[in-house]
C-alpha positions as a printed NumPy array, in Angstrom:
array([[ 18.48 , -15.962, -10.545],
       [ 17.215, -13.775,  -8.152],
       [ 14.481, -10.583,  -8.093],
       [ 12.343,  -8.293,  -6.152],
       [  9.068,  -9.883,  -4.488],
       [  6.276,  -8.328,  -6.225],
       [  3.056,  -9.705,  -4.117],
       [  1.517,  -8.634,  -1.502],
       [  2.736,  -9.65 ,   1.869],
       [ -0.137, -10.051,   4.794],
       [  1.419,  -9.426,   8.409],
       [ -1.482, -10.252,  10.025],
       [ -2.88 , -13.807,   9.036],
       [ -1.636, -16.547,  10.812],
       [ -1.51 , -18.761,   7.295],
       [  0.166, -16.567,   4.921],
       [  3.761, -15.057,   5.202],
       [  4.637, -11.932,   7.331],
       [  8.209,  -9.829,   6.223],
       [ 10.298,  -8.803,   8.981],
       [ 13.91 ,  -6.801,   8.652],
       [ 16.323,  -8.138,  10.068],
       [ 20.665,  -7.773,  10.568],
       [ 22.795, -10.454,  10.582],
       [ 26.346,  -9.543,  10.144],
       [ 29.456,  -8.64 ,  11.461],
       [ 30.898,  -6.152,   8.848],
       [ 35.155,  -6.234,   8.618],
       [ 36.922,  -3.703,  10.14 ],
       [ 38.554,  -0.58 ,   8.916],
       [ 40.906,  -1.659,   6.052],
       [ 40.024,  -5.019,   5.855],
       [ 38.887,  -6.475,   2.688],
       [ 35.522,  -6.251,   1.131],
       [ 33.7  ,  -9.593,   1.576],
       [ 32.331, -11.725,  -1.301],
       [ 30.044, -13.853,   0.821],
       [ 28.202, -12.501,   3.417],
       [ 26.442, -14.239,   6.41 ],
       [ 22.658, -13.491,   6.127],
       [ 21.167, -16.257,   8.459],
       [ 22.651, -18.311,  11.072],
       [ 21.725, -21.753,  11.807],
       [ 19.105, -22.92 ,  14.55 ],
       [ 16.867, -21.154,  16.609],
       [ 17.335, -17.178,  15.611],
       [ 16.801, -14.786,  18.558],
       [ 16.348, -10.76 ,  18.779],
       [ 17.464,  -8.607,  21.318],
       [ 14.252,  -7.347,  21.551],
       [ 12.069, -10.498,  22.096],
       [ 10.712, -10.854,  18.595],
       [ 10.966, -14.458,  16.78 ],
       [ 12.196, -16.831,  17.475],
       [ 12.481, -17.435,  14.044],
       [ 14.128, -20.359,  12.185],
       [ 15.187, -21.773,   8.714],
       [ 13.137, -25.388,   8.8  ],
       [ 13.995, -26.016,   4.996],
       [ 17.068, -24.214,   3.887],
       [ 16.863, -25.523,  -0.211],
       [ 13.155, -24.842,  -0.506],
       [ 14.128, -20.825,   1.663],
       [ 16.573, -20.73 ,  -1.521],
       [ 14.369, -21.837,  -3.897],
       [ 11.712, -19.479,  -2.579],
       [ 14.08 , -17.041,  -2.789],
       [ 14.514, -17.443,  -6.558],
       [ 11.991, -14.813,  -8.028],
       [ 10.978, -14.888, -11.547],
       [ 11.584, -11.173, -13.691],
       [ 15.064, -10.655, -11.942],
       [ 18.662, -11.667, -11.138],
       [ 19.644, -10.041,  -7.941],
       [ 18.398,  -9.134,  -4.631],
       [ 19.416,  -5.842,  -4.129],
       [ 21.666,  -4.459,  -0.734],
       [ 20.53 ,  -0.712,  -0.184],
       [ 21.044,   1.699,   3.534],
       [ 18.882,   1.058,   6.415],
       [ 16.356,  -0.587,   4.701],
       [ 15.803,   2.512,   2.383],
       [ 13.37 ,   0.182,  -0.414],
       [ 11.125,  -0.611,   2.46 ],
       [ 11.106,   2.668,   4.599],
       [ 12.079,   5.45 ,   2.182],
       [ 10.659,   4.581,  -1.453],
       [  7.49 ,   4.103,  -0.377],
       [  7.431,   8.136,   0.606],
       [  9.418,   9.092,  -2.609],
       [ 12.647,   9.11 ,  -1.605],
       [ 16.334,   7.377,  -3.021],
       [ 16.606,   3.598,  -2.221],
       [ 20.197,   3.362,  -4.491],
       [ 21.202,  -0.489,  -4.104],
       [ 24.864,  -0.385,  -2.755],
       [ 25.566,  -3.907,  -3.774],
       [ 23.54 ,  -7.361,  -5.366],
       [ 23.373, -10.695,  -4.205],
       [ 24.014, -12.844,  -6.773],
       [ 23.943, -16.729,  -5.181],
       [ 22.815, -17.726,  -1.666],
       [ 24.229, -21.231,   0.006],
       [ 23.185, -23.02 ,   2.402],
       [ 26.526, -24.001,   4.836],
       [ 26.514, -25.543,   8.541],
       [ 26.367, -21.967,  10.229],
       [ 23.443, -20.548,   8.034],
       [ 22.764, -18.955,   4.742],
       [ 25.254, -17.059,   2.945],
       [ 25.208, -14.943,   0.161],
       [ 27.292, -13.578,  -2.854],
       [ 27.547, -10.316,  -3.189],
       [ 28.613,  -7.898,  -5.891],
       [ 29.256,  -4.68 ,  -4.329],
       [ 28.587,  -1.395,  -6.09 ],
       [ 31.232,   1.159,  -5.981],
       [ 29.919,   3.041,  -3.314],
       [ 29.111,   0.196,  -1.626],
       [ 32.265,  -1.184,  -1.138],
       [ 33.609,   2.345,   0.081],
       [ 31.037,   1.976,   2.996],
       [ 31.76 ,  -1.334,   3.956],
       [ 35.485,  -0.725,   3.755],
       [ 35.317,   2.693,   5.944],
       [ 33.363,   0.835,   8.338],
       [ 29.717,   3.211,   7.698],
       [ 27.968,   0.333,   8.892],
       [ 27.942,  -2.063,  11.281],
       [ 25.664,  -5.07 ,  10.046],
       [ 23.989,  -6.283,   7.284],
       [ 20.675,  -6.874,   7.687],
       [ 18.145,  -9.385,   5.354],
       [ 14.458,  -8.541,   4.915],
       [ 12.612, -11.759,   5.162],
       [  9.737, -13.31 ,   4.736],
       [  8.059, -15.552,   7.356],
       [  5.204, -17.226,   8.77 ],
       [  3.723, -16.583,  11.925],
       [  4.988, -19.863,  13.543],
       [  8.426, -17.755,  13.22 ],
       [  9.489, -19.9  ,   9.945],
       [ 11.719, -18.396,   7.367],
       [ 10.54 , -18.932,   3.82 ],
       [ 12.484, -16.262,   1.997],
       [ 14.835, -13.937,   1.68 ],
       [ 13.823, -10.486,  -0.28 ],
       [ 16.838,  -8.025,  -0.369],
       [ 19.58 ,  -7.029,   2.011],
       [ 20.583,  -3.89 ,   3.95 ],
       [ 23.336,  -1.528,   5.508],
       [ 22.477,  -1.159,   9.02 ],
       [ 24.157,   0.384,  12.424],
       [ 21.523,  -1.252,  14.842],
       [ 22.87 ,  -4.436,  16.269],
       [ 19.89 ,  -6.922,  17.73 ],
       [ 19.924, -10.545,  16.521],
       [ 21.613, -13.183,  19.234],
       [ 23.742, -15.964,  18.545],
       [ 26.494, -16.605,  16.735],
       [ 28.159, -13.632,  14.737],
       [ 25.21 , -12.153,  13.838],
       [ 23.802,  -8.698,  14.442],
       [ 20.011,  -8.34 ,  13.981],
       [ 17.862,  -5.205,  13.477],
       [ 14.03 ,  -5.833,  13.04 ],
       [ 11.402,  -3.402,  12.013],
       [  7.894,  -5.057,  11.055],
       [  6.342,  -2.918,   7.937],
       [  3.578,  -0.76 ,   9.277],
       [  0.887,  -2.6  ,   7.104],
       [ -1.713,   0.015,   8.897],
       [  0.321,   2.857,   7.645],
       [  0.782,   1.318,   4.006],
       [ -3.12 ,   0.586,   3.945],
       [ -4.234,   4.416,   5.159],
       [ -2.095,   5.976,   2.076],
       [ -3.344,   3.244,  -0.32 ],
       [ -6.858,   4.157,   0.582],
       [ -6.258,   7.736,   0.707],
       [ -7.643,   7.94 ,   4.307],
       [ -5.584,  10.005,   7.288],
       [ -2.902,   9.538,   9.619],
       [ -5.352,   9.51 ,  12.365],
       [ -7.457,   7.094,  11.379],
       [ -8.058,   3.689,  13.736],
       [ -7.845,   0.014,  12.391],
       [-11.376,  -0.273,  13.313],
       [-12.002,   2.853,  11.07 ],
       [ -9.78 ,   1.278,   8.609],
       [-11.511,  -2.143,   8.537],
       [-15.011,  -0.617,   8.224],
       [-13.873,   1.235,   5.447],
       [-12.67 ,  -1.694,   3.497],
       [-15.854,  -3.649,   4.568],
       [-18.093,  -0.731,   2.881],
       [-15.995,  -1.413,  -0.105],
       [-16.12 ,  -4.532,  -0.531],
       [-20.048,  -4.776,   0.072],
       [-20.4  ,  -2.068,  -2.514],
       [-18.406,  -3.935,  -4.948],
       [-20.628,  -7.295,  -4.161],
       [-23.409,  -5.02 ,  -4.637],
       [-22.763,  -4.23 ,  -8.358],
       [-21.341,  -7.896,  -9.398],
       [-24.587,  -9.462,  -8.021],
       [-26.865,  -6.871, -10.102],
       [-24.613,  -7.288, -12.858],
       [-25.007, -10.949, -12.706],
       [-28.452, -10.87 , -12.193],
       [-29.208,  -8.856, -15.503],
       [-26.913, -10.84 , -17.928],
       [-28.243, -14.61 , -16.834],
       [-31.641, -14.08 , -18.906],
       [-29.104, -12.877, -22.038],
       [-26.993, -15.601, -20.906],
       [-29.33 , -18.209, -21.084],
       [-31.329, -16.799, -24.39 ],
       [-27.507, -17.524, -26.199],
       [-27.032, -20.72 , -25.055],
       [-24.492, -20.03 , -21.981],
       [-24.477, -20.848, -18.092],
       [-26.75 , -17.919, -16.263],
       [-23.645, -17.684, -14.6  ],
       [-21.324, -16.629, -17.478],
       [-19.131, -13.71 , -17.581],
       [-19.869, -10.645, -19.065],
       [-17.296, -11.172, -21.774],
       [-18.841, -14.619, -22.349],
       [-22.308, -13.272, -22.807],
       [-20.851, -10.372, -25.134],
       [-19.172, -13.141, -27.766],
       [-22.187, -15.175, -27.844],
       [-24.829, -11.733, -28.494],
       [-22.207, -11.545, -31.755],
       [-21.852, -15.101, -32.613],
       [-25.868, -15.222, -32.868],
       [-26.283, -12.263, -34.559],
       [-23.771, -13.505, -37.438],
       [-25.878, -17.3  , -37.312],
       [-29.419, -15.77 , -36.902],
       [-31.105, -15.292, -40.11 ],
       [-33.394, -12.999, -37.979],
       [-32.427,  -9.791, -36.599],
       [-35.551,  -9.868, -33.898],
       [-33.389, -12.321, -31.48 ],
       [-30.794,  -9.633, -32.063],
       [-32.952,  -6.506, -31.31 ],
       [-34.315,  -8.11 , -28.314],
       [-30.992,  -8.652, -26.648],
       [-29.775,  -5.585, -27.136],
       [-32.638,  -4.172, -25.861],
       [-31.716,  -6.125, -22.962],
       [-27.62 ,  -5.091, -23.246],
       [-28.937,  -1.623, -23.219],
       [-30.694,  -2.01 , -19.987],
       [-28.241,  -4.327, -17.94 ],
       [-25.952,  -1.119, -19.016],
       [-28.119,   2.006, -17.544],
       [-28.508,  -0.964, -14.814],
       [-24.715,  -1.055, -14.098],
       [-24.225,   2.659, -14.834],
       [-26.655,   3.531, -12.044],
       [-24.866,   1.235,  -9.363],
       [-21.897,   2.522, -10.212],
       [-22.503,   6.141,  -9.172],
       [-24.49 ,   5.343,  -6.6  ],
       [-21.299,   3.43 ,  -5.145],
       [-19.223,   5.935,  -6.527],
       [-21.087,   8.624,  -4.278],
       [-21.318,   6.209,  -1.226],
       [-17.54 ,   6.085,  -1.313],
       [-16.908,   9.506,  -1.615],
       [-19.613,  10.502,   0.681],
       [-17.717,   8.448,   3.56 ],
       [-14.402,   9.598,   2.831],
       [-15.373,  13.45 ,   3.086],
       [-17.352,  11.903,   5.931],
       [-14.964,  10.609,   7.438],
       [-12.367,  13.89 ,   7.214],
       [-14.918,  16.192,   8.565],
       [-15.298,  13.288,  12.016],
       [-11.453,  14.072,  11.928],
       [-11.855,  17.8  ,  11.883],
       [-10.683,  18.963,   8.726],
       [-11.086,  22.609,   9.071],
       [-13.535,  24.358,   6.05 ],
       [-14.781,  21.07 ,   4.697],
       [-18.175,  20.511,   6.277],
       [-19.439,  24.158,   4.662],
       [-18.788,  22.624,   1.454],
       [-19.49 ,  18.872,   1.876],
       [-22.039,  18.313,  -1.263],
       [-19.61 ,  20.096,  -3.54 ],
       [-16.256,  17.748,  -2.187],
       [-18.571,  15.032,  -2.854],
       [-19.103,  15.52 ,  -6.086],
       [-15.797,  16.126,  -6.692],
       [-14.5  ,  12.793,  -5.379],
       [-16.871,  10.977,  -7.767],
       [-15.239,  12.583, -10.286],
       [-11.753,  12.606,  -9.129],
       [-11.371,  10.663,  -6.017],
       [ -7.026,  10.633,  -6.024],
       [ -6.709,  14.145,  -6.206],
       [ -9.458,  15.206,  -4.203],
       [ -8.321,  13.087,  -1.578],
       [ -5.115,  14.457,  -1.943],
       [ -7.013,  18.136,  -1.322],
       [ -8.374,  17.33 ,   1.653],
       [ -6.006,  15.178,   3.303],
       [ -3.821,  18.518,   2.568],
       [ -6.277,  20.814,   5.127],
       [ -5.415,  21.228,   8.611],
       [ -6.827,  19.674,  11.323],
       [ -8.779,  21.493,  14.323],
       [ -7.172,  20.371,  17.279],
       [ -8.694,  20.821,  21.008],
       [ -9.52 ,  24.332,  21.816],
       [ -9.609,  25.126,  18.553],
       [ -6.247,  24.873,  17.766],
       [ -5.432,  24.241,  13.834],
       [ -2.888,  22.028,  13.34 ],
       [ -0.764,  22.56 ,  11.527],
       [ -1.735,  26.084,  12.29 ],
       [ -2.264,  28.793,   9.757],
       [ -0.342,  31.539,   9.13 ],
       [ -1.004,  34.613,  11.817],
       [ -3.07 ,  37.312,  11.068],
       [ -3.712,  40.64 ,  11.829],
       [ -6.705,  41.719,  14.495],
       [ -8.07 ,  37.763,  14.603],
       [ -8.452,  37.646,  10.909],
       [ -7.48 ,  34.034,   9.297],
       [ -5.34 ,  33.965,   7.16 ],
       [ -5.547,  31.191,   4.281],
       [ -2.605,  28.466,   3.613],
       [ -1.892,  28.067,   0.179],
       [ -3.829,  24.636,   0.116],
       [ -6.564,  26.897,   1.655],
       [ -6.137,  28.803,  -1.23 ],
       [ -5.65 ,  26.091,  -3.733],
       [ -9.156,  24.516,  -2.365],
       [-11.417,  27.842,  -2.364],
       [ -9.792,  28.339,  -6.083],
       [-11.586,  24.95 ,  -6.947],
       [-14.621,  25.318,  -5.462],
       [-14.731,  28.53 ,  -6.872],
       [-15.172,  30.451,  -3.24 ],
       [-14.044,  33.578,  -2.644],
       [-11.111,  33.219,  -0.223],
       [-12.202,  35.729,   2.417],
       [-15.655,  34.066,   2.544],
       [-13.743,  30.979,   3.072],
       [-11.631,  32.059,   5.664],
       [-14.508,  33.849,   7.111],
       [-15.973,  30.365,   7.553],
       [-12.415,  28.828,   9.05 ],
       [-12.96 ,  31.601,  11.685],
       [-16.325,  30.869,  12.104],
       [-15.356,  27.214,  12.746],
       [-12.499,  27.441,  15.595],
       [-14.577,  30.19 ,  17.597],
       [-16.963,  27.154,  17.378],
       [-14.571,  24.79 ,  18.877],
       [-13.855,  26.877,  21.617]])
């Protein structure tokens, strides 16, 4: 009856929900038995050691309810919150147990668990201290669901028997390695970014739009159809017509609401990769500005791995300090890293011209 929460969560507007992890639980002690029902939310007003919340259940049954996710059976327990912290970066998130049934009681919500093997070592052997619930709120502090469950050692939450450990998802962080853009880069940076690509995207809808409404209207359809729309009604006239000239004439017109579209599109393709490589040579990613043009072009192309490329080169610190730094070298040579190497491969550059230009760069800086 119960899944993993598949869309995305906001933690910033005030109207939709924000996730927070949380502990609630006093685990047994050493030899005691495994529990079947755990406590995962007290009743009333919840409080953090640490000043976050308050937080609160307001509708317990509809919390349940919301709980209830289609596509799945079980909300899964894993270690310190490893689905939400680890598996985003690659690593293990093994569940160590499955809630099977929450229920609401007068001291909270409480779940059912069925404990994995391993999981029901650690909570026997005392590994952990609490169990802690990832939920989902509003920004008035309102519980509206509970996602999954983890082993924690952190103890925070006040009141009752509860422990509490909290951690709000770096939605910044999450964002940055979505987009592809650096570690170092601001939320103003960030925003602008998005803005750019959202106005690029308008851009190409409106043009699009714009060239199908004639087509649109010559078949009978709303100027504001679909593309789709406008496609099934070019072949439903050209099976009714007895003349092909209607025919010909649209697809005259198809043909050039298509070199239309194709042009926007790399034009916004090389807007977006032109601010990305941009935007990593404002950071200081050493040996990219030499070859700008030809990154560029490779983004268009291939904008995941080239991001991955350059958000692989190292940055040129203050005083011209690489970081990470490169290798050392003999007599103030510079020696290459093998994403140095890697990157002059691709571009076809001969590595000592390129690391000729690395040097050429940090005496720059200094």
């Amino acid at each position: 009856m119960f899944g993993n929460r598949t869309r995305f969560v906001s933690l910033n507007a005030a109207s939709v929900d924000a996730v927070a992890l949380c502990a609630a639980l006093d685990l047994p002690a050493e030899g005691s038995a495994v529990p079947e029902w755990v406590h995962l939310l007290p009743a009333g007003e919840i409080r953090t050691g640490d000043n976050r919340g308050p937080y609160r259940v307001a509708d317990p049954q509809s919390l349940i309810r919301n709980s209830r996710l289609d596509g799945g059976d079980r909300l899964p327990i894993d270690e310190n919150h490893a689905t939400d912290l680890a598996a985003p970066r690659g690593e293990p998130a093994p569940a160590r147990g499955w809630i099977v049934e929450l229920q609401h009681r007068q001291d909270g919500i409480w779940g059912r668990v069925e404990w994995t093997a391993h999981g029901r070592r650690l909570v026997a052997g005392r590994a952990y201290r609490g169990l802690s619930p990832v939920i989902q709120h509003q920004k008035s502090g309102e519980i509206t669901a509970i996602l999954r469950a983890s082993l924690v050692n952190r103890p925070n939450l006040r009141g009752l028997t509860a422990l509490h450990q909290e951690n709000t998802m770096d939605l910044l962080q999450q964002l940055l390695n979505a987009l592809g853009l650096p570690a170092g880069t601001t939320a103003d940076q960030l925003v602008e970014r998005v803005t750019s690509m959202h106005a690029a995207q308008a851009e190409v809808s409106t043009a699009l739009q714009a060239a199908l409404s004639p087509i649109a209207k010559a078949v009978g359809l709303a100027v504001d159809a679909e593309a789709s729309a406008v496609l099934i009604g070019v072949e439903a006239l050209k099976r009714s017509s007895g003349s092909e000239d209607a025919v010909i004439a649209l697809q005259a017109e198809l043909a050039t609401v298509t070199t239309t579209l194709n042009t926007l599109t790399e034009e916004t393709k090389r807007k977006a990769a032109a601010t990305f490589v941009d935007d990593a040579i404002k950071l200081g990613r050493v040996g990219l500005k030499p070859v700008r043009d030809r990154y560029v072009t490779m983004h268009m192309a291939d904008p995941a791995n080239t991001e991955a490329l350059i958000s692989a080169m190292p940055v040129l610190g203050a005083g011209g300090s690489v970081v990470p730094a490169t290798p050392p070298a003999r007599e103030g040579e510079v020696s290459l890293q093998a994403e140095q190497l890697e990157v002059a491969k691709m571009l076809g550059i001969d590595p000592k011209d390129y690391a000729e230009t690395l040097k050429a760069e940090r005496a720059a800086a200094l």
